[in-house]
VOKOLGU-828415 format. One record per residue: residue in one letter; x, y, z of N, C-alpha, C in turn. Coordinates in steps of 0.05 Angstrom, whole numbers, plus 5000, padded with zeros to 4 digits. Example, Ala and Ser with C-alpha at 12.3 -4.5 7.8 and 13.67 -1.06 7.14 Angstrom:
% residues 2
A526448865156524649105156526449345156 S525749555142527349795143525850015157 
//
This chain:
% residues 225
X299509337268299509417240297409637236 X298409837223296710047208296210067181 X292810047167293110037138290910327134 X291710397115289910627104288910637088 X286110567084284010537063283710827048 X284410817026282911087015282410976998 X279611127000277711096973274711196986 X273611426965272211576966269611476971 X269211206966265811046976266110856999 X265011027032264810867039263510597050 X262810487028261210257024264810147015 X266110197002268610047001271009967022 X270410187039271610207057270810027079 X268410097080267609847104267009567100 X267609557062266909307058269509107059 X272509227059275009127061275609127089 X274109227113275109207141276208867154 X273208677149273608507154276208397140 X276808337117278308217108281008327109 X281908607115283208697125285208637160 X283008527170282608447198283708157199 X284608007178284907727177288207777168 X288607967160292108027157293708027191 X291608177207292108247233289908297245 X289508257268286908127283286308467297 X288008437306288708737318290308997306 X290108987273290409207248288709407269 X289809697263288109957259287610007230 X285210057233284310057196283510437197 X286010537179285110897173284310957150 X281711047159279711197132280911417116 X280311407093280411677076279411667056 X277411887058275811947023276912096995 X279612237007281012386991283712416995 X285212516972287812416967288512686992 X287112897002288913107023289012867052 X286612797051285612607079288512347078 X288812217063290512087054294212117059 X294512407051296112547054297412607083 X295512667100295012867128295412547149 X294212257132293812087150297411897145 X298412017124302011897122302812087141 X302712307136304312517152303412427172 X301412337190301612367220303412167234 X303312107259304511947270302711827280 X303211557282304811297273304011327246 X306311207220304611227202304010937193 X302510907166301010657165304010447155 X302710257157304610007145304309917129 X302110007113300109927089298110167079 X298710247050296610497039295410297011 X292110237017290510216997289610366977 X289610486955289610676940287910686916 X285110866924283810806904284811146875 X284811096850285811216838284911446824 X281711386838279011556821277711736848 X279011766866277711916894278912216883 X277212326899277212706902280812766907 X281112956884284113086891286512866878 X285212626868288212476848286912616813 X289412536813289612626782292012426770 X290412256753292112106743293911926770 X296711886766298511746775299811966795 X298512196799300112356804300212356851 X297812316844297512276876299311986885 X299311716867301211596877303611656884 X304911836864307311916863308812116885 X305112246899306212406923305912266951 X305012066940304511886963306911736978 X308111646951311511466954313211706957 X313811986947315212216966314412196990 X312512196993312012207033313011947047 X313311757032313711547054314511237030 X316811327019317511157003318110837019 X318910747044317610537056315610397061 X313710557048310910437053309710347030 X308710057028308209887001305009997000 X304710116980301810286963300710086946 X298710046949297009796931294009996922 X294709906891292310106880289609896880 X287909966884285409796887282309936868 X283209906844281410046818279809796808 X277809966799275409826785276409816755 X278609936739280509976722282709846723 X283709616712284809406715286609316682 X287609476665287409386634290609506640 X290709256626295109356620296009536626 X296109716610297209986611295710196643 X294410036654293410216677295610096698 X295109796698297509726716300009696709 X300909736696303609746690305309986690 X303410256690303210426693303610566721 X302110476739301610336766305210296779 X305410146765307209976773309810086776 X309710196750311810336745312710636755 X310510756769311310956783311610816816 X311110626826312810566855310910396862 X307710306857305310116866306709946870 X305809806904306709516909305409326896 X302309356880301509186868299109296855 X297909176844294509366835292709106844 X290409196848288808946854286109126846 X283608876830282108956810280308966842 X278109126836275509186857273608936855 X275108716826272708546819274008226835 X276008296846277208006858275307936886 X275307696899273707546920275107676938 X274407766970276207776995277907677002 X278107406998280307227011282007206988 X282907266955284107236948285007586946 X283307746958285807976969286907986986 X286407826999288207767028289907687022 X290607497007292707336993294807486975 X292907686962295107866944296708116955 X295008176986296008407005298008217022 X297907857025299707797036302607797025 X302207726995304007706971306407996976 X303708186972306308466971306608597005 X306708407034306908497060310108407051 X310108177037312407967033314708057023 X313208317014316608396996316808346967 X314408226954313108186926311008336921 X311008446889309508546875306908356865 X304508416872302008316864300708446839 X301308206813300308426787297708156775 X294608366770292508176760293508096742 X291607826728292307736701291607966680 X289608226683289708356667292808396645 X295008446665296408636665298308386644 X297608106644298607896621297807936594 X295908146595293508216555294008386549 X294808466522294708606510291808826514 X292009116507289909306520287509146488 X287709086471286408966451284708726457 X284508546438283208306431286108116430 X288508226435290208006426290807756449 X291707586436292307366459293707376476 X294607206499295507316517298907186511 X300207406528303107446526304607186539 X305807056535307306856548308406966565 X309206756596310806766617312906826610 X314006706593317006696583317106616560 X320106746535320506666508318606416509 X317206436483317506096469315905876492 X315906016516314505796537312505776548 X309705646545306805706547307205726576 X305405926593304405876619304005626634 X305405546665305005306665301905246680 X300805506671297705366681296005266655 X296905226632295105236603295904846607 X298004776637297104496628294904296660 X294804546677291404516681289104356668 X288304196674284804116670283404286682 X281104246664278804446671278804436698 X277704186713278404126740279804236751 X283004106748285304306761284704496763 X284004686755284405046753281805156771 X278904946772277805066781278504976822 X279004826820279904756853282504966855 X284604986845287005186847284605496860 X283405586834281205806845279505836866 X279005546877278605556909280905546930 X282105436922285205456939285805746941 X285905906928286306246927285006286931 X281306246945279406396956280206306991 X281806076997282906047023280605827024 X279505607015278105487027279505217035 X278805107049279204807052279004607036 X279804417034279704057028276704097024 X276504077042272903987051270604217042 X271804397035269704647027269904586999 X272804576988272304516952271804316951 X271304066959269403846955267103896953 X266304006979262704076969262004266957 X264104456950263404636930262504476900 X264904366898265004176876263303946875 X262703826890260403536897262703286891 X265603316902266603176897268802956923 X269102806924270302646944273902856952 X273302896977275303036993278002876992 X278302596986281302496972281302546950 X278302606924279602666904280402966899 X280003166918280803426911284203376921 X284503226933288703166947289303106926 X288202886912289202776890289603046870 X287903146867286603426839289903526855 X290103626875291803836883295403726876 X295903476886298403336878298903376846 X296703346836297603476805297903736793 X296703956808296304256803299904316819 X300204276838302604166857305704186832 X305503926820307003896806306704006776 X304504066767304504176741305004506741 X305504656761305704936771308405006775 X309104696793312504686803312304746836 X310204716845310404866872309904606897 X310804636921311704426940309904416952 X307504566964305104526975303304646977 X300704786990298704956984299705206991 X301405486997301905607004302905626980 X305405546976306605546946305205556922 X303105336919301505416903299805676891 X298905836919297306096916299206246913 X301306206923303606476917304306446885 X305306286875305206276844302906386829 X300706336833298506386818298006636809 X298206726848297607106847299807206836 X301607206841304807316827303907246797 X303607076787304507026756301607146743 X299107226757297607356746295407126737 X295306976744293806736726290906846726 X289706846708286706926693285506656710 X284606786739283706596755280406476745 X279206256740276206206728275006286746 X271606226741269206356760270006146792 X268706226818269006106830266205976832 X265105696840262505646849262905666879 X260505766877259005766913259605496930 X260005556952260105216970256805176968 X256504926970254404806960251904936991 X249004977001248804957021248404767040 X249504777064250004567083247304417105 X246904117095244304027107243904107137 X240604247140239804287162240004097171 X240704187206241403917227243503947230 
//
Protein backbone atom coordinates (compact mmCIF):
# COMPACT_ATOMS: atom_id res chain seq x y z
CA UNK A 1 0.00 0.00 0.00
CA UNK A 2 0.87 3.58 -0.83
CA UNK A 3 -0.51 6.64 1.22
CA UNK A 4 0.34 10.25 0.66
CA UNK A 5 0.53 12.55 3.42
CA UNK A 6 0.19 16.10 2.45
CA UNK A 7 0.30 18.60 4.70
CA UNK A 8 2.58 21.44 4.98
CA UNK A 9 3.95 20.77 8.86
CA UNK A 10 6.13 18.27 9.11
CA UNK A 11 5.58 17.61 12.63
CA UNK A 12 2.15 16.23 11.10
CA UNK A 13 3.51 14.25 8.86
CA UNK A 14 5.69 12.36 10.95
CA UNK A 15 3.33 12.39 13.59
CA UNK A 16 0.64 10.09 11.45
CA UNK A 17 3.58 7.60 10.19
CA UNK A 18 3.24 5.33 13.00
CA UNK A 19 -0.33 5.01 12.95
CA UNK A 20 -0.38 4.94 9.40
CA UNK A 21 1.92 1.82 9.60
CA UNK A 22 -0.81 -0.16 11.58
CA UNK A 23 -3.15 -0.02 8.33
CA UNK A 24 -0.10 -1.91 6.66
CA UNK A 25 3.01 -2.87 8.29
CA UNK A 26 4.79 -2.52 5.16
CA UNK A 27 2.66 0.93 3.78
CA UNK A 28 5.14 3.33 1.81
CA UNK A 29 4.23 6.52 3.47
CA UNK A 30 4.70 9.76 0.53
CA UNK A 31 5.48 13.18 1.81
CA UNK A 32 4.12 16.40 0.54
CA UNK A 33 4.17 19.95 1.78
CA UNK A 34 2.23 21.33 -1.16
CA UNK A 35 -0.62 20.85 -3.25
CA UNK A 36 2.28 20.89 -6.70
CA UNK A 37 4.32 18.13 -4.47
CA UNK A 38 1.04 16.36 -4.04
CA UNK A 39 0.13 16.65 -7.54
CA UNK A 40 3.67 15.38 -9.15
CA UNK A 41 3.41 12.44 -6.26
CA UNK A 42 -0.45 11.17 -8.07
CA UNK A 43 1.03 11.61 -11.38
CA UNK A 44 3.97 9.40 -10.74
CA UNK A 45 4.12 5.83 -10.84
CA UNK A 46 2.95 3.65 -8.69
CA UNK A 47 0.34 5.85 -7.58
CA UNK A 48 -0.86 6.07 -3.93
CA UNK A 49 -3.84 3.99 -2.64
CA UNK A 50 -4.58 6.56 -0.20
CA UNK A 51 -4.27 10.68 -0.40
CA UNK A 52 -4.39 12.47 3.11
CA UNK A 53 -5.27 16.00 2.49
CA UNK A 54 -4.54 18.76 4.43
CA UNK A 55 -6.73 21.81 3.09
CA UNK A 56 -4.62 24.86 4.41
CA UNK A 57 -1.02 23.80 2.77
CA UNK A 58 0.84 26.06 0.07
CA UNK A 59 -0.99 26.22 -3.45
CA UNK A 60 -4.80 24.94 -2.24
CA UNK A 61 -7.30 27.35 -2.47
CA UNK A 62 -10.37 26.52 -1.04
CA UNK A 63 -11.86 23.04 -2.35
CA UNK A 64 -10.22 23.64 -5.34
CA UNK A 65 -7.02 21.50 -5.01
CA UNK A 66 -9.38 18.61 -3.91
CA UNK A 67 -11.14 18.82 -6.91
CA UNK A 68 -7.81 18.53 -9.00
CA UNK A 69 -6.82 15.93 -7.08
CA UNK A 70 -10.03 13.50 -7.84
CA UNK A 71 -9.43 14.68 -11.87
CA UNK A 72 -6.06 13.07 -11.54
CA UNK A 73 -7.05 9.97 -10.06
CA UNK A 74 -10.69 9.70 -9.38
CA UNK A 75 -10.00 5.97 -7.90
CA UNK A 76 -8.23 7.11 -5.24
CA UNK A 77 -10.24 7.70 -1.79
CA UNK A 78 -8.88 11.50 -0.56
CA UNK A 79 -9.45 12.06 3.14
CA UNK A 80 -9.24 15.71 4.26
CA UNK A 81 -7.44 15.88 7.59
CA UNK A 82 -8.19 19.77 8.90
CA UNK A 83 -7.93 21.43 12.04
CA UNK A 84 -11.42 22.97 10.55
CA UNK A 85 -14.03 20.56 11.14
CA UNK A 86 -17.72 22.71 11.29
CA UNK A 87 -20.59 21.49 8.95
CA UNK A 88 -20.40 23.35 6.14
CA UNK A 89 -16.51 22.62 5.85
CA UNK A 90 -17.28 18.93 5.68
CA UNK A 91 -20.02 18.63 3.86
CA UNK A 92 -18.56 20.73 1.58
CA UNK A 93 -15.69 18.34 1.60
CA UNK A 94 -17.82 15.83 0.88
CA UNK A 95 -19.56 16.97 -1.59
CA UNK A 96 -16.93 17.73 -4.02
CA UNK A 97 -15.55 13.80 -4.03
CA UNK A 98 -13.70 13.55 -0.03
CA UNK A 99 -13.70 9.95 1.10
CA UNK A 100 -14.16 11.35 4.46
CA UNK A 101 -12.84 14.44 6.59
CA UNK A 102 -11.21 13.66 9.79
CA UNK A 103 -10.67 16.52 12.55
CA UNK A 104 -6.58 16.98 13.42
CA UNK A 105 -8.22 16.85 17.03
CA UNK A 106 -9.21 12.96 16.94
CA UNK A 107 -6.76 10.14 19.02
CA UNK A 108 -4.50 7.85 16.51
CA UNK A 109 -6.17 4.80 16.81
CA UNK A 110 -9.53 6.16 16.26
CA UNK A 111 -7.95 7.39 12.86
CA UNK A 112 -6.99 4.28 12.07
CA UNK A 113 -10.37 3.20 12.44
CA UNK A 114 -11.90 6.00 10.34
CA UNK A 115 -9.06 5.46 7.46
CA UNK A 116 -10.17 1.78 7.96
CA UNK A 117 -13.92 2.82 7.57
CA UNK A 118 -13.27 4.72 4.15
CA UNK A 119 -10.29 1.69 2.81
CA UNK A 120 -13.87 -0.16 3.11
CA UNK A 121 -15.69 1.55 0.61
CA UNK A 122 -17.48 3.95 3.33
CA UNK A 123 -17.49 7.51 3.87
CA UNK A 124 -15.98 8.68 7.38
CA UNK A 125 -17.97 11.94 8.49
CA UNK A 126 -16.99 13.67 12.31
CA UNK A 127 -19.80 14.32 14.60
CA UNK A 128 -19.13 17.92 13.70
CA UNK A 129 -20.73 17.49 10.47
CA UNK A 130 -24.26 16.21 12.83
CA UNK A 131 -24.46 20.45 14.20
CA UNK A 132 -25.69 22.93 12.98
CA UNK A 133 -22.61 25.75 12.02
CA UNK A 134 -24.59 27.71 15.24
CA UNK A 135 -25.53 27.00 18.81
CA UNK A 136 -28.40 24.82 17.55
CA UNK A 137 -29.02 21.30 18.71
CA UNK A 138 -28.01 18.55 17.11
CA UNK A 139 -29.82 17.10 13.94
CA UNK A 140 -31.40 13.70 14.33
CA UNK A 141 -30.19 10.41 12.66
CA UNK A 142 -33.38 10.04 11.17
CA UNK A 143 -37.17 11.80 10.97
CA UNK A 144 -38.62 11.90 14.43
CA UNK A 145 -35.89 9.31 15.67
CA UNK A 146 -33.34 10.23 18.52
CA UNK A 147 -29.76 8.84 17.89
CA UNK A 148 -29.35 5.40 19.15
CA UNK A 149 -26.46 6.56 21.24
CA UNK A 150 -28.66 9.30 23.44
CA UNK A 151 -29.69 5.76 25.07
CA UNK A 152 -26.05 5.18 26.31
CA UNK A 153 -25.18 5.66 30.07
CA UNK A 154 -22.71 7.86 30.98
CA UNK A 155 -20.73 4.65 31.38
CA UNK A 156 -21.78 3.07 28.20
CA UNK A 157 -20.41 5.84 26.02
CA UNK A 158 -17.38 6.30 27.87
CA UNK A 159 -16.09 2.49 27.41
CA UNK A 160 -17.66 2.61 23.57
CA UNK A 161 -14.88 5.76 23.39
CA UNK A 162 -12.24 3.37 24.37
CA UNK A 163 -13.38 0.71 22.17
CA UNK A 164 -12.74 3.36 19.17
CA UNK A 165 -9.35 4.24 20.65
CA UNK A 166 -8.69 0.19 19.92
CA UNK A 167 -8.09 -0.70 23.44
CA UNK A 168 -8.77 -3.88 25.15
CA UNK A 169 -11.11 -5.51 27.85
CA UNK A 170 -8.34 -5.08 30.15
CA UNK A 171 -7.05 -1.62 29.22
CA UNK A 172 -10.70 0.00 29.64
CA UNK A 173 -10.89 -1.61 32.93
CA UNK A 174 -7.96 -0.02 34.27
CA UNK A 175 -8.52 2.90 32.52
CA UNK A 176 -11.77 2.95 34.20
CA UNK A 177 -10.77 1.22 37.74
CA UNK A 178 -13.32 -1.18 36.93
CA UNK A 179 -13.74 -5.16 36.92
CA UNK A 180 -12.83 -6.58 33.31
CA UNK A 181 -16.38 -8.79 33.41
CA UNK A 182 -17.98 -5.63 34.16
CA UNK A 183 -16.69 -3.77 31.06
CA UNK A 184 -18.31 -7.36 28.85
CA UNK A 185 -21.18 -6.74 30.71
CA UNK A 186 -21.02 -2.51 29.92
CA UNK A 187 -20.31 -3.77 26.17
CA UNK A 188 -23.43 -6.49 25.76
CA UNK A 189 -25.50 -3.45 26.39
CA UNK A 190 -23.74 -0.71 24.11
CA UNK A 191 -23.93 -4.07 21.71
CA UNK A 192 -27.59 -4.11 21.73
CA UNK A 193 -28.60 -0.53 22.36
CA UNK A 194 -26.50 0.59 18.96
CA UNK A 195 -27.92 -2.68 17.15
CA UNK A 196 -24.52 -3.99 16.43
CA UNK A 197 -23.30 -7.88 16.73
CA UNK A 198 -19.88 -7.43 18.19
CA UNK A 199 -16.83 -5.09 18.77
CA UNK A 200 -15.92 -4.40 15.19
CA UNK A 201 -19.52 -3.60 14.46
CA UNK A 202 -19.68 -1.50 17.17
CA UNK A 203 -16.76 0.99 16.08
CA UNK A 204 -17.94 0.88 12.59
CA UNK A 205 -21.37 2.36 13.63
CA UNK A 206 -20.03 4.94 15.83
CA UNK A 207 -17.44 6.42 13.29
CA UNK A 208 -19.96 6.29 10.34
CA UNK A 209 -22.88 7.82 12.28
CA UNK A 210 -20.54 10.56 13.57
CA UNK A 211 -21.20 10.06 17.27
CA UNK A 212 -19.86 13.19 19.38
CA UNK A 213 -17.35 10.70 20.83
CA UNK A 214 -16.71 11.93 25.03
CA UNK A 215 -13.17 12.74 26.57
CA UNK A 216 -11.12 9.67 26.69
CA UNK A 217 -9.27 8.91 30.23
CA UNK A 218 -5.75 7.84 30.28
CA UNK A 219 -5.05 4.01 31.16
CA UNK A 220 -4.45 4.23 34.64
CA UNK A 221 -0.30 3.80 35.34
CA UNK A 222 0.80 0.27 35.54
CA UNK A 223 2.42 -1.07 39.05
CA UNK A 224 6.21 -1.17 39.03
CA UNK A 225 7.35 -4.82 39.04
Amino acid sequence: MRILVADDHKLVRDGLRPFLKELDSEAEIIDAASLGEAVAAIEGAPRPDLVLLDLMMPGMTGLDGLTQIKALAPGIPVVIVSGYSSRDHVQAAVKAGAAGFIPKTVGGNAMVNALRLVLSGETYLPSSSFFETTDAAPAPHAAGAPPPFDRLSRREGEILAQLIEGRTNKEIAQALSLQEITIKVHLRNVYRKIGAANRAQAVRIALQSGWDIPPIAPPLPRPAG
